[in-house]
GUZASE-330559 format. One record per residue (C-alpha): chain; z, x, y; residue number from 0. Coordinates in Angstrom, 1 decimal. Example, Ala and Ser with C-alpha at 12.3 -4.5 7.8 and 13.67 -1.06 7.14 Angstrom:
<atoms>
<"A" <7.8 12.3 -4.5> 0>
<"A" <7.1 13.7 -1.1> 1>
</atoms>
This chain:
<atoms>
<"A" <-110.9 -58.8 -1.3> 0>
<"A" <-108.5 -57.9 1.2> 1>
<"A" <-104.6 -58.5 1.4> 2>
<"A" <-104.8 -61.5 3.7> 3>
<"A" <-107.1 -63.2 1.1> 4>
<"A" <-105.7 -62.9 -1.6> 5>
<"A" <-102.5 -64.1 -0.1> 6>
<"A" <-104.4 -67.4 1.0> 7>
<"A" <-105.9 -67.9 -2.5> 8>
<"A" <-102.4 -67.3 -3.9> 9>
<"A" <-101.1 -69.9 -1.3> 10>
<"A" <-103.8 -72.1 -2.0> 11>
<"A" <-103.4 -71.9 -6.0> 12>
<"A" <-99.5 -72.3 -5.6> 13>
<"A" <-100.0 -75.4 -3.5> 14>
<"A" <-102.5 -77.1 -5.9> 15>
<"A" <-99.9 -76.2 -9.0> 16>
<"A" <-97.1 -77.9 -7.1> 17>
<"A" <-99.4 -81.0 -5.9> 18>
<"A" <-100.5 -81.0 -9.7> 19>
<"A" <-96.8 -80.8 -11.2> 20>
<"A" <-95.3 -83.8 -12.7> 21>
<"A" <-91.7 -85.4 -12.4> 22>
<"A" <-90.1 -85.7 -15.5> 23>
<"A" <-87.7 -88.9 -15.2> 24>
<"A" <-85.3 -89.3 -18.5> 25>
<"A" <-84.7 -92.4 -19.5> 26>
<"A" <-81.8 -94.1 -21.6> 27>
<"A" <-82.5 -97.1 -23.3> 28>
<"A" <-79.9 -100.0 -24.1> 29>
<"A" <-81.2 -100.9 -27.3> 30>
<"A" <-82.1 -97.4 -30.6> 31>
<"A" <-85.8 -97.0 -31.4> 32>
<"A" <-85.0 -97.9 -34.7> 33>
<"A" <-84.5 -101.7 -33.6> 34>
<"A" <-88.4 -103.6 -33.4> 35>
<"A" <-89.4 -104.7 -30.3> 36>
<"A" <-85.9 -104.5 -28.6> 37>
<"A" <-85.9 -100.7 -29.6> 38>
<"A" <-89.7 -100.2 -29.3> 39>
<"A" <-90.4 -101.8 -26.5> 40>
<"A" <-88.9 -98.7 -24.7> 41>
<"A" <-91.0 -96.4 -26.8> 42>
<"A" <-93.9 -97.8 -26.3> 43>
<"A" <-93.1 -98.3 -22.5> 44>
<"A" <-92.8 -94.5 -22.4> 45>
<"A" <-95.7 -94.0 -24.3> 46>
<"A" <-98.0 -95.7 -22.1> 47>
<"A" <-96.9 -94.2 -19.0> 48>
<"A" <-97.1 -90.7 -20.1> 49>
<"A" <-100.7 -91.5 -21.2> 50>
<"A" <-101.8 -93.1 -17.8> 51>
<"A" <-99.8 -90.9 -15.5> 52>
<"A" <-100.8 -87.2 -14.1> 53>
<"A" <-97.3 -87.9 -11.8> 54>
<"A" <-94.5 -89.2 -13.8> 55>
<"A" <-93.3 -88.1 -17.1> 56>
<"A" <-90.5 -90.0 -19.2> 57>
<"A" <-88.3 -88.8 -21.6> 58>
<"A" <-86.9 -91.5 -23.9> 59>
<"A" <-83.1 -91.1 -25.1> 60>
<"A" <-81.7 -93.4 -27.4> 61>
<"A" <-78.1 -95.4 -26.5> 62>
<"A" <-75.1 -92.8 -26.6> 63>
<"A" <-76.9 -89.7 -25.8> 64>
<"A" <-77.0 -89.6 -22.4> 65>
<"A" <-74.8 -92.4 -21.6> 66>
<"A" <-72.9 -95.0 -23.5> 67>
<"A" <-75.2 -98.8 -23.2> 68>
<"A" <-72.7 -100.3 -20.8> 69>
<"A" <-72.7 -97.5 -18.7> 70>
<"A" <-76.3 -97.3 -17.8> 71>
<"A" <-76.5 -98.8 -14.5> 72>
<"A" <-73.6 -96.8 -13.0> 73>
<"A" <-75.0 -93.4 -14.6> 74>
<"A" <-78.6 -94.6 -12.5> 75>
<"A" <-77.1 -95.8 -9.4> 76>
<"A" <-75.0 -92.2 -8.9> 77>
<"A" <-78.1 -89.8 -10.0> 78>
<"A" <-76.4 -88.6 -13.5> 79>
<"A" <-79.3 -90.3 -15.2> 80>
<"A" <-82.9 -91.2 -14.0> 81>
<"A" <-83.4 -94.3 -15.4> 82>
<"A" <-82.6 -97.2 -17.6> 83>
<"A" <-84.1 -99.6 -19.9> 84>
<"A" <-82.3 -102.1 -20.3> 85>
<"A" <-81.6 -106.1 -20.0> 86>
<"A" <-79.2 -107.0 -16.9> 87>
<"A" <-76.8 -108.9 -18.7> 88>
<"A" <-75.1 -106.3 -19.4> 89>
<"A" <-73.8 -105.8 -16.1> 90>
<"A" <-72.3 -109.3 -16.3> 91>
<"A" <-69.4 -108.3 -15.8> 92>
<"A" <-69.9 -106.2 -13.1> 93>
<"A" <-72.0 -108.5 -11.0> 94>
<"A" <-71.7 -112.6 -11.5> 95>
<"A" <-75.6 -113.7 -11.1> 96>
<"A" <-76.8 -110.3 -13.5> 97>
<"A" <-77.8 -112.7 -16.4> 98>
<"A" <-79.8 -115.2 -14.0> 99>
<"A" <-82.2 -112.0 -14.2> 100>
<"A" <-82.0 -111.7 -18.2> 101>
<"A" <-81.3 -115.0 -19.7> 102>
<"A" <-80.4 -118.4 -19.0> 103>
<"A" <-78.8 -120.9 -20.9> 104>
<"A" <-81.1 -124.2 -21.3> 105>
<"A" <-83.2 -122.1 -19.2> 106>
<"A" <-86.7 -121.1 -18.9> 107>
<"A" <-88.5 -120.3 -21.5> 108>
<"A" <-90.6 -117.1 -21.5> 109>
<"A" <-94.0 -118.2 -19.3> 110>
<"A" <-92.0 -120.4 -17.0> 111>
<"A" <-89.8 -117.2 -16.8> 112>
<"A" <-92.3 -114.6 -15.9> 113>
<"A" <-93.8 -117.1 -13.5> 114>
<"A" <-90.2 -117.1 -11.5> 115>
<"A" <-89.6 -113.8 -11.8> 116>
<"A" <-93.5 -112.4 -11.0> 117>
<"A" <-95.2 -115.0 -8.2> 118>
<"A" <-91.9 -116.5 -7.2> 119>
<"A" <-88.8 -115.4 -5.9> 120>
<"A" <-86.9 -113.8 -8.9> 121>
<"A" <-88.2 -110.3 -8.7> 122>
<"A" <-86.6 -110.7 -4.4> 123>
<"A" <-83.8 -111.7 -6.0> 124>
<"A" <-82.8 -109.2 -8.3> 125>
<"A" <-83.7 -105.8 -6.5> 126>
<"A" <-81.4 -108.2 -3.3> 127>
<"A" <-79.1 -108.1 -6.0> 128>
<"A" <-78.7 -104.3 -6.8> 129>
<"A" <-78.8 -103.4 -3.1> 130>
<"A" <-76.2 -106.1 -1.6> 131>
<"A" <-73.7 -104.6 -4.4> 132>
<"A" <-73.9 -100.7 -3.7> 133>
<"A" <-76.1 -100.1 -6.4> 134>
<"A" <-78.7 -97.1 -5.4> 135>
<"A" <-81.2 -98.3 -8.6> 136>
<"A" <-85.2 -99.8 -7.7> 137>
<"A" <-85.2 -102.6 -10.1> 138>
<"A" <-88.7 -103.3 -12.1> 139>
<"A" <-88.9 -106.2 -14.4> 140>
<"A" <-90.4 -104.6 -17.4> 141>
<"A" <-90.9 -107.0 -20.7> 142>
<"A" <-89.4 -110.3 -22.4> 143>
<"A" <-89.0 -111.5 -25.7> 144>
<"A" <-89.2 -114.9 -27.1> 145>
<"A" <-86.3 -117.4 -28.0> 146>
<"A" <-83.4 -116.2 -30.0> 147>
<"A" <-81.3 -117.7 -32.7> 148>
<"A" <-77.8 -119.2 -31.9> 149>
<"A" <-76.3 -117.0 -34.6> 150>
<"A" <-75.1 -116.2 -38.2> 151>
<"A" <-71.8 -117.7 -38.9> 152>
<"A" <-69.8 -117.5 -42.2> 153>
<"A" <-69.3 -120.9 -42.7> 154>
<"A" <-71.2 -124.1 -41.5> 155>
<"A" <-70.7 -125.2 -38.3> 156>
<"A" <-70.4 -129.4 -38.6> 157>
<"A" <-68.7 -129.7 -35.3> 158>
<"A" <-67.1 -128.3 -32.2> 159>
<"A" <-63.9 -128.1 -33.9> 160>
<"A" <-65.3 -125.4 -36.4> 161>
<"A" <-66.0 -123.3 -33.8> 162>
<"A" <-62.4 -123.3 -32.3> 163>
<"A" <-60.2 -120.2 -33.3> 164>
<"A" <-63.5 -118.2 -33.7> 165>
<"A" <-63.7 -114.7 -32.8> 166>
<"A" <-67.6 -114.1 -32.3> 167>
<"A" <-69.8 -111.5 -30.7> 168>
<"A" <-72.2 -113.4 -27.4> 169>
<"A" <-74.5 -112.4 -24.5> 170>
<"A" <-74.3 -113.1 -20.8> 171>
<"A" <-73.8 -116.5 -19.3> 172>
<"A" <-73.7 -118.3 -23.2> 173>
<"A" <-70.4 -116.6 -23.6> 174>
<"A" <-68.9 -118.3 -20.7> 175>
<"A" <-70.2 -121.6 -22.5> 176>
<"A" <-69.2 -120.9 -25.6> 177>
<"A" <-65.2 -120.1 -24.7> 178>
<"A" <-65.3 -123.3 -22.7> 179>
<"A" <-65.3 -124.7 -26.7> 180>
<"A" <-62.7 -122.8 -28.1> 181>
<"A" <-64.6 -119.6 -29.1> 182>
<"A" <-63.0 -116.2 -28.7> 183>
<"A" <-65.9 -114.1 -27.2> 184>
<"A" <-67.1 -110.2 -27.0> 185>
<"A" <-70.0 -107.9 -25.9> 186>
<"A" <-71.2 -105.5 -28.5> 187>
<"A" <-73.8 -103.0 -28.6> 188>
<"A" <-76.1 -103.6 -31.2> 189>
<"A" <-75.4 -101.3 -33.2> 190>
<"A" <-71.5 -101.9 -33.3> 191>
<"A" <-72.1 -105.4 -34.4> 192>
<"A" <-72.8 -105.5 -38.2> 193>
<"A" <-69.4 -103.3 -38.9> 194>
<"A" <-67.3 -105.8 -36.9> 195>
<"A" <-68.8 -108.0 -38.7> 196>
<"A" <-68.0 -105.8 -42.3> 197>
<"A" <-64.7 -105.8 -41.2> 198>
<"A" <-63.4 -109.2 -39.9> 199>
<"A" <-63.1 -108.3 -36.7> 200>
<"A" <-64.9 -110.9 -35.6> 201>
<"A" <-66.4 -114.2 -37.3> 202>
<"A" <-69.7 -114.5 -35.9> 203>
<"A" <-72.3 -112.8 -33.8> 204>
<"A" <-76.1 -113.4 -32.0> 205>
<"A" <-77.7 -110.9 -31.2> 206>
<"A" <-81.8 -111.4 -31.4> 207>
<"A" <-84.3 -112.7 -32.2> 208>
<"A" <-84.9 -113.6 -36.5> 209>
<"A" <-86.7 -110.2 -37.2> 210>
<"A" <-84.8 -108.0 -34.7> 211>
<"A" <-81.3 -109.8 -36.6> 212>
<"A" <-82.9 -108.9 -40.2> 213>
<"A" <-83.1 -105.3 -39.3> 214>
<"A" <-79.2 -105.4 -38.3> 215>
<"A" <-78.5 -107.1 -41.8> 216>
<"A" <-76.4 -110.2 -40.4> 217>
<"A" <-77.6 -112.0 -43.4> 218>
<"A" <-75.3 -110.0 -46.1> 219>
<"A" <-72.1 -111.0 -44.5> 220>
<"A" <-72.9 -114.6 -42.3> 221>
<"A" <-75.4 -116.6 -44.9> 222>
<"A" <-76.3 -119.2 -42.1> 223>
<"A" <-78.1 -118.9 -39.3> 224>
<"A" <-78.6 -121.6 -36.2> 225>
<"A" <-81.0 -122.7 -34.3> 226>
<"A" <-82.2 -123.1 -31.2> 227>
<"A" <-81.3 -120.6 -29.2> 228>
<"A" <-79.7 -122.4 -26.5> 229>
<"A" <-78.5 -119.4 -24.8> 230>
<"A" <-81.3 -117.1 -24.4> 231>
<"A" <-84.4 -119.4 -24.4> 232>
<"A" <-86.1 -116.0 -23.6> 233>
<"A" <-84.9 -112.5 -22.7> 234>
<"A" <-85.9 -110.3 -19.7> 235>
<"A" <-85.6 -106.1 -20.2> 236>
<"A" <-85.6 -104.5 -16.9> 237>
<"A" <-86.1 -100.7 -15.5> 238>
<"A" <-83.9 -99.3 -13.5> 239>
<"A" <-84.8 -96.0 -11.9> 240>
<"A" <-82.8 -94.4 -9.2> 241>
<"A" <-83.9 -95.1 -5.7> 242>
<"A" <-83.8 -91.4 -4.5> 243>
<"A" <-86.0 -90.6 -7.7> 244>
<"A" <-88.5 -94.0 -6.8> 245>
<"A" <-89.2 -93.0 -3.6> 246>
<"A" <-89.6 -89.1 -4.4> 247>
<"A" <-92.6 -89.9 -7.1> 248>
<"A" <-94.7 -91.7 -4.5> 249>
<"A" <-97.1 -94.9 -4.5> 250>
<"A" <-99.6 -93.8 -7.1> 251>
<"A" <-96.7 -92.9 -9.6> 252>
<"A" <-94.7 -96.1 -8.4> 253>
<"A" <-98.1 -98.6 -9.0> 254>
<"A" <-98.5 -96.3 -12.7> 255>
<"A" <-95.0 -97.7 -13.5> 256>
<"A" <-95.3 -101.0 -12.6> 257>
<"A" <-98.7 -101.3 -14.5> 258>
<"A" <-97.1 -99.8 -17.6> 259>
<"A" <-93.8 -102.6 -17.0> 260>
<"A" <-96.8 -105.6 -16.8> 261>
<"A" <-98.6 -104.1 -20.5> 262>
<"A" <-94.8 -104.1 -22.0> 263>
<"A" <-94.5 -107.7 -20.4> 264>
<"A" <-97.7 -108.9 -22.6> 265>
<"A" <-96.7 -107.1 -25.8> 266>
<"A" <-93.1 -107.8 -25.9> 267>
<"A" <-93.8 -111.7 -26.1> 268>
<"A" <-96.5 -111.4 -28.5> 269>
<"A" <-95.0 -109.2 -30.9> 270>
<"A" <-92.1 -111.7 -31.0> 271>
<"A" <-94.6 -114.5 -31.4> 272>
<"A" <-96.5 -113.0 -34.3> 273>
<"A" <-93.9 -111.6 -36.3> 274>
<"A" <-90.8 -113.6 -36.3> 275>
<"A" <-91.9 -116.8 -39.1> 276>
<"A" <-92.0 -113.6 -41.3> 277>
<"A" <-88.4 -113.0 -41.2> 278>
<"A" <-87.4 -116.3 -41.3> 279>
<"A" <-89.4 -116.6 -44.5> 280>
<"A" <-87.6 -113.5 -45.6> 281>
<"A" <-84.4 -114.3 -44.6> 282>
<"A" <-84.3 -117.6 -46.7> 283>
<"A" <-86.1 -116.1 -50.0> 284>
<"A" <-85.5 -112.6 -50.2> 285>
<"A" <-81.7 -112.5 -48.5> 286>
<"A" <-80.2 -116.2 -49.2> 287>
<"A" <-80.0 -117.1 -45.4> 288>
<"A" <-79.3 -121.2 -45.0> 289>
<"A" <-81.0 -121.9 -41.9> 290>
<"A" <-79.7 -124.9 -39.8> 291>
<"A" <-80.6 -126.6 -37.1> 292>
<"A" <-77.7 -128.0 -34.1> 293>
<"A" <-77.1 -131.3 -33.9> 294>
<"A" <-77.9 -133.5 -30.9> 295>
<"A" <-74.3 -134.0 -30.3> 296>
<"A" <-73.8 -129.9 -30.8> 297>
<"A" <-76.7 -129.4 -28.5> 298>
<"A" <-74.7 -132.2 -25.9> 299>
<"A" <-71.6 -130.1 -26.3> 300>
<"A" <-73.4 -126.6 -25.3> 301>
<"A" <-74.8 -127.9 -22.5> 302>
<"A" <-71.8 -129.8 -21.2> 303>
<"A" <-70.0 -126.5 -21.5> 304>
<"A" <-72.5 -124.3 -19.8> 305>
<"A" <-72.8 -126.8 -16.8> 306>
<"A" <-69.3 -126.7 -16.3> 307>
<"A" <-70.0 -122.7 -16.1> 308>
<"A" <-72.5 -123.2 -13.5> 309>
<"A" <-70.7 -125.2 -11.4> 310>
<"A" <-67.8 -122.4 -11.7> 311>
<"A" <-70.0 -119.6 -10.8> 312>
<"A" <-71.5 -121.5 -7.7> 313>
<"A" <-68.5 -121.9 -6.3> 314>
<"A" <-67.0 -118.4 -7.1> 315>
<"A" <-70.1 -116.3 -6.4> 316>
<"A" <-72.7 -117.8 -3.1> 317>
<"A" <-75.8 -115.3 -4.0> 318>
<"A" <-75.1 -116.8 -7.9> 319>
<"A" <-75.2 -120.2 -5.7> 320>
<"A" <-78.5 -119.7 -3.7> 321>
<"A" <-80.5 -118.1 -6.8> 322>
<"A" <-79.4 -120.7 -9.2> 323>
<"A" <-81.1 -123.3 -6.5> 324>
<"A" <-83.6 -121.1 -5.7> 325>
<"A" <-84.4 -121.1 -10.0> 326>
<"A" <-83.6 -124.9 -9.9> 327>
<"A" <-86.2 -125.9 -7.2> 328>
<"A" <-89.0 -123.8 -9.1> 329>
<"A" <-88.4 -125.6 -12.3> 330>
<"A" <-89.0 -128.8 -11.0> 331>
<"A" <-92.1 -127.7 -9.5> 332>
<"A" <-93.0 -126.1 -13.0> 333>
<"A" <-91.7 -129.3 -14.7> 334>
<"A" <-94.9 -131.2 -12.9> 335>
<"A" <-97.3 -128.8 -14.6> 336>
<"A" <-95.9 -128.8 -18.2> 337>
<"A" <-95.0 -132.6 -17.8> 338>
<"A" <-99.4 -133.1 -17.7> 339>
<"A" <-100.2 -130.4 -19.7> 340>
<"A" <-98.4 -130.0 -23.1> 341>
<"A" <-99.3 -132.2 -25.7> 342>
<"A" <-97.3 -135.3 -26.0> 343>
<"A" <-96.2 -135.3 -29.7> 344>
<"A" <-95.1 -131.8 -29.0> 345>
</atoms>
């Protein structure tokens, strides 16, 4: 063979090998692997597109070792890290309408949710979001849980009164609700919550769903637990990958990604679904949890509050404005459908 020939075959070899190659993206997550679904939903994300993907490879990093959780989206958007998993409402207080894309209070409810967000306008909505803010991140909506509890308190809650003077950990657009009634309100990482509970630095806390919250031990400092979630009805996760990485992978990567965010869709709300009467079962015979049950006029009070909110945020924020009505004009619409078909002693 001569010299000219082997060069080519060299070329041609060195070509394939770099057409072949993978990109490895790594990824922090919001929420540690130790945490079920919350936690695993990342690692499972990861899992399945490392096994369906000759492109892409992702490397899964738990909160704090690449970046701290509130971080995340900045570290994206400026290249430092590849990607995020993580839930928008988070960035609340970086961007006003971040939590209409994670959880809303009195809001949909996980089908009606996806429905927005997937055939509607939602998904528009939040990648609009990213980019009209400076934020160089492709947004994919990738999984939901089901309904959350509306906490572990110390004490029992009888009216709004008890919950003035309270200092108490709360997500997204709830907390804006629940300081309209007197509550003193912060944004903990999951893991910082149960030792500021432990040490009194605050009274209260939500966090997740009932077998997420068993795993966090609430239950040995605040015996009783609330319900229903008003505040997070259902929860989105999201994937943020840095737009200079998303458009380097290319479409077949890009549609593996996507594909792998729809699967964690399906198993994040059935997991939920299947598991959680377990620990609630638990909670109340094995660990002593009283659980309780708002009353109409609590429920009257939340709801008063968190309309007050909206009306607030309208007027402060016009893109909060157009996707709330945007949201709004899709739920009546919805409302038609489940008005016929759910059961009527339901």
């Amino acid at each position: 063979m001569n010299i000219k020939l082997i060069a080519a075959v060299a070329s041609i070899a060195l070509a394939g090998g770099a057409a072949n190659a993978q990109t490895t993206i790594e990824m922090t997550a919001a929420f540690g692997k130790n945490l079920p679904i919350l936690g695993t939903a990342g690692i499972e994300f990861v899992e399945r597109i490392n096994a369906i993907s000759d492109e892409v490879e992702f490397e899964h990093y738990d909160p704090g070792k690449l970046v701290p959780t509130f971080e995340a989206l900045d570290a994206v958007s400026n290249g430092s890290v590849d990607a995020a998993f993580a839930a928008s409402g988070y960035w609340q207080g970086k961007i006003t309408a971040a939590s209409l894309f994670s959880a809303v209070p009195f809001g949909p409810e996980a089908g009606e949710f996806m429905g927005w967000i997937l055939y509607d306008d939602g998904a528009k909505y939040w990648q609009q979001m990213y980019d009209m803010n400076g934020y160089n991140v492709r947004a994919l909506p990738c999984g939901v849980i089901a309904p959350e509890t509306s906490g572990w308190f110390k004490n029992e809650i009888n009216s709004v009164e008890d919950l003035k003077g309270l200092n108490m950990r709360f997500f997204g657009l709830g907390a804006k609700a629940m300081e309209k009634l007197g509550v003193s309100t912060s944004l903990l990482a999951g893991g910082d919550i149960f030792p500021a509970l432990e040490r009194g630095a605050i009274d209260a806390t939500e966090f997740s769903m009932p077998r997420i919250d068993e795993r966090l031990g609430f239950y040995k400092i605040a015996k009783y637990n609330y319900f229903p979630g008003w505040h997070q009805p259902a929860t989105l996760f999201e994937l943020l990958i840095n737009k200079d990485v998303w458009e380097d992978i290319g479409e077949t990567a890009q549609k593996q990604i996507e594909t792998a965010c729809l699967a964690t869709f399906a198993t994040t709300f059935a997991e939920g679904e299947a598991t959680n009467y377990a620990a609630m079962v638990r909670n109340v015979e094995e660990h002593g949890v009283i659980i309780k049950q708002w009353t109409p006029e609590m429920l009257d009070a939340f709801e008063g509050a968190w309309n007050e909110v909206v009306e607030e945020l309208k007027a402060e924020d016009a893109f909060f404005a157009e996707v709330w009505d945007d949201l709004q004009e899709y739920r009546a619409g919805y409302k038609v459908w489940t008005m016929n078909y759910l059961p009527r002693n339901r």
